[in-house]
C-alpha positions as CSV (number, residue, x, y, z in Angstrom):
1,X,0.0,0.0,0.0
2,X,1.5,3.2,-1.2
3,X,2.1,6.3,1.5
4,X,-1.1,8.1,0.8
5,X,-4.5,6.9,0.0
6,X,-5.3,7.1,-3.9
7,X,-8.7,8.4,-5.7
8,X,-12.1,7.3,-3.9
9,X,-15.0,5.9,-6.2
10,X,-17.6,6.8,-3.3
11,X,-18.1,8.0,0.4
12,X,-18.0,4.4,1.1
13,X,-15.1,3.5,-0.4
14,X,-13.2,6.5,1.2
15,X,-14.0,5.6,4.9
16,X,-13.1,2.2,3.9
17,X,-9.3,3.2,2.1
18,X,-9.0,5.6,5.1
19,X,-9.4,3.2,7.5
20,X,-7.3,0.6,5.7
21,X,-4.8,3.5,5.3
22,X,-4.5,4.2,8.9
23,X,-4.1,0.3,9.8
24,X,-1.3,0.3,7.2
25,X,0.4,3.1,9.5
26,X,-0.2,1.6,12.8
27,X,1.3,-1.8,11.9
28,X,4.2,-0.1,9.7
29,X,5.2,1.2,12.9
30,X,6.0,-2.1,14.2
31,X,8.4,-2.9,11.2
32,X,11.6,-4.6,12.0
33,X,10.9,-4.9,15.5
34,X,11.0,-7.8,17.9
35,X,8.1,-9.0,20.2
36,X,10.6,-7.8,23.2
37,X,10.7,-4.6,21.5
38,X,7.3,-4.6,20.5
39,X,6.5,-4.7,24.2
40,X,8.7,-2.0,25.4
41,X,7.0,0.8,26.9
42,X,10.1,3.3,26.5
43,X,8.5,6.6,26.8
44,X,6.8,8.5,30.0
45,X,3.3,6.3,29.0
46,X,2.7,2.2,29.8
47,X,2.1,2.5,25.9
48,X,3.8,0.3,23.4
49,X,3.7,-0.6,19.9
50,X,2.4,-4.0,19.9
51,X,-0.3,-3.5,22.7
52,X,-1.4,-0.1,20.7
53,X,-1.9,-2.3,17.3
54,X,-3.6,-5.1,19.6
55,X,-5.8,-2.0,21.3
56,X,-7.1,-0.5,18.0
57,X,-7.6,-4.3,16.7
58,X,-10.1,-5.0,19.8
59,X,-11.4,-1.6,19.5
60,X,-12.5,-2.2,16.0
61,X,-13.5,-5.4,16.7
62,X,-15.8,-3.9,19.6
63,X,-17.1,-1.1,17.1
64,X,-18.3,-4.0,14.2
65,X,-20.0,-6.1,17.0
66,X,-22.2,-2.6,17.6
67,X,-22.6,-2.4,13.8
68,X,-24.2,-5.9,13.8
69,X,-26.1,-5.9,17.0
70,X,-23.5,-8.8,18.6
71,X,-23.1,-8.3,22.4
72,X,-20.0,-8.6,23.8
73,X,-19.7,-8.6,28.0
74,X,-16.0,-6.7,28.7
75,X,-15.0,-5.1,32.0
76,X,-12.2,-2.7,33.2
77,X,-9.6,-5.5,33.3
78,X,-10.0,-6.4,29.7
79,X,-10.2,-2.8,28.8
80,X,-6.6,-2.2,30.0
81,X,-5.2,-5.5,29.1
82,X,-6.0,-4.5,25.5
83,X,-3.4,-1.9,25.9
84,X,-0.4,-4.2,26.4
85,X,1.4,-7.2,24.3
86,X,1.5,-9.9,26.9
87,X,4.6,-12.1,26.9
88,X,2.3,-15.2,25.5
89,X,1.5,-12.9,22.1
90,X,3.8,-12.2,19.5
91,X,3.5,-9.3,17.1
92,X,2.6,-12.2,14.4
93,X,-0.2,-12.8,16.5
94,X,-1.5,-9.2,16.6
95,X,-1.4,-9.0,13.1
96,X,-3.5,-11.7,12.3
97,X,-6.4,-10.5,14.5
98,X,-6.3,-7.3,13.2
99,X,-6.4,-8.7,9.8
100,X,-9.0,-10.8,10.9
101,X,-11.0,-7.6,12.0
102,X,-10.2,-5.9,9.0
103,X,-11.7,-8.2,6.8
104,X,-14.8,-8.5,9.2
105,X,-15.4,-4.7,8.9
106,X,-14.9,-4.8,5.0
107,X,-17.4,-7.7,5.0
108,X,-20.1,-6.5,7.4
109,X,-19.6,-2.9,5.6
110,X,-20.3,-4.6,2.5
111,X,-23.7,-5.9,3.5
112,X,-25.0,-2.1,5.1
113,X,-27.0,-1.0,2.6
114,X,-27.0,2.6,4.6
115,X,-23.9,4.0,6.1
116,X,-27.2,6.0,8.2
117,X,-28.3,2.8,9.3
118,X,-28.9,3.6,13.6
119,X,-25.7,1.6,15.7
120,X,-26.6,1.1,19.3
121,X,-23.9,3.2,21.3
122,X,-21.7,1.1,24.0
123,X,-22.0,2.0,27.6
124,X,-19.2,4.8,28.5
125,X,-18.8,7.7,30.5
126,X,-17.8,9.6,27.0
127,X,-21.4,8.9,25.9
128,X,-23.4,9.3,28.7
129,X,-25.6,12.0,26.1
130,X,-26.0,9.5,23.1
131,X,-27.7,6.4,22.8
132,X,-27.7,6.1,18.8
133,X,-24.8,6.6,16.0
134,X,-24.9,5.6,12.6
135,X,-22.5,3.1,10.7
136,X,-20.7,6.3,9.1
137,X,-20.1,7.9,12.4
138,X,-18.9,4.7,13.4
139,X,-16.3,4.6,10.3
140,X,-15.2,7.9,11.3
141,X,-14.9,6.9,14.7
142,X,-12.6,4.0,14.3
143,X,-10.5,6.1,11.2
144,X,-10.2,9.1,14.3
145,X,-9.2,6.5,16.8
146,X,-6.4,4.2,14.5
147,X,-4.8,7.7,13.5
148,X,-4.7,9.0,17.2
149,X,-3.3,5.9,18.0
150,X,-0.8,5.6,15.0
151,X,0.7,8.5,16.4
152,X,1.0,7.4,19.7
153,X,3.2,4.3,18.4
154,X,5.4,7.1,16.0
155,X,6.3,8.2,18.9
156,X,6.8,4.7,21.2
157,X,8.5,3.4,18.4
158,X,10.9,6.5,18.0
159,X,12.1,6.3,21.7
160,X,12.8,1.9,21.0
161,X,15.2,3.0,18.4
162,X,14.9,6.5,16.8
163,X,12.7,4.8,13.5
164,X,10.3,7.2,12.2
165,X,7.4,7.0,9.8
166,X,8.5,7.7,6.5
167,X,12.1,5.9,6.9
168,X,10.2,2.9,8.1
169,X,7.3,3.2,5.7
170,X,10.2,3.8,2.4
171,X,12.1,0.5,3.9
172,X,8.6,-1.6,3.9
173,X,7.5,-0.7,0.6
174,X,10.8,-0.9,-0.6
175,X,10.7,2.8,-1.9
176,X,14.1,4.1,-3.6
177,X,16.3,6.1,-1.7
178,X,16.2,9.6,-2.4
179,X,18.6,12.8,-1.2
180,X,16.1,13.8,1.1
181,X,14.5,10.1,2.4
182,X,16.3,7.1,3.4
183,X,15.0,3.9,4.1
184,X,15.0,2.5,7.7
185,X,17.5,-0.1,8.1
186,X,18.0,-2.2,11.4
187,X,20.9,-1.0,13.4
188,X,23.9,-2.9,12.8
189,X,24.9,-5.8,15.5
190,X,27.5,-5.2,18.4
């Protein structure tokens, strides 16, 4: 996937490349590292890399359920053990559920004939004034919260080992060295 997002066909298709575009982000910042690194929480926050792609994997997850009317029972302790990359999990395994929940938003998308169509709001303090969204709002909503969280891991992932975006994005899509862009390349061994 290139760096941007290319020409839309429809409103549809532009939540859905945005949201794919914003995935590709998150789990570019991830590139080259280990699972120990993945797990490193480095900066002042208990953030890191892995347990934000595993976060916005479970959040979407959570979103789709609404979109479909599937209950789903989760409490406090799941809530912030979404936020971490337990030593069990691997990075491989985080990106096969959030490919997994990609291809079950593109497929329940697929099937809404309305992107108006009424989505049940999960309880939260943040929406103690709403009780009904819509299938767009909830597109928005999980575009909003990949790219808040796509930042957060720039920034994790810049205090693991000084990789940033467009280095690491240029290395995994093989893009040419330029002047003014290099390629991320893994430090060399001691």
């Amino acid at each position: 996937m290139p760096g941007t997002v290319g020409s839309v066909a429809d409103e549809r298709d532009g939540l859905l490349s945005y949201l794919a575009q914003q995935r590709h982000v998150l789990k570019i910042t991830a590139y080259g590292l280990t699972d120990e690194q993945a797990r490193a929480t480095p900066s002042a926050s208990p953030l890191s890399v892995g347990g934000l792609v595993k976060h916005v994997a479970l959040t979407e997850f959570g979103w789709i359920d609404n979109v479909v009317q599937r209950t789903r029972r989760t409490g406090e302790s799941d809530y912030q053990a979404g936020f971490s990359l337990r030593p069990d999990e691997t990075l491989a395994d985080v990106f096969v559920l959030y490919d997994e929940v990609a291809a079950k938003t593109e497929a329940v998308i697929a099937d809404v004939a309305d992107l108006g169509q009424p989505v049940s709001v999960p309880p939260a303090p943040w929406f103690a004034d709403v009780d009904i969204l819509s299938v767009r709002w909830v597109l928005l909503h999980l575009i909003e919260e990949t790219a808040r969280h796509a930042g957060h891991a720039d920034i994790v992932r810049e205090s693991v080992d000084g990789a940033t975006a467009f280095p690491l994005l240029a290395a995994a899509e093989s893009w040419p060295a330029t002047p003014w862009l290099q390629p991320w390349q893994p430090p060399a061994s001691v």
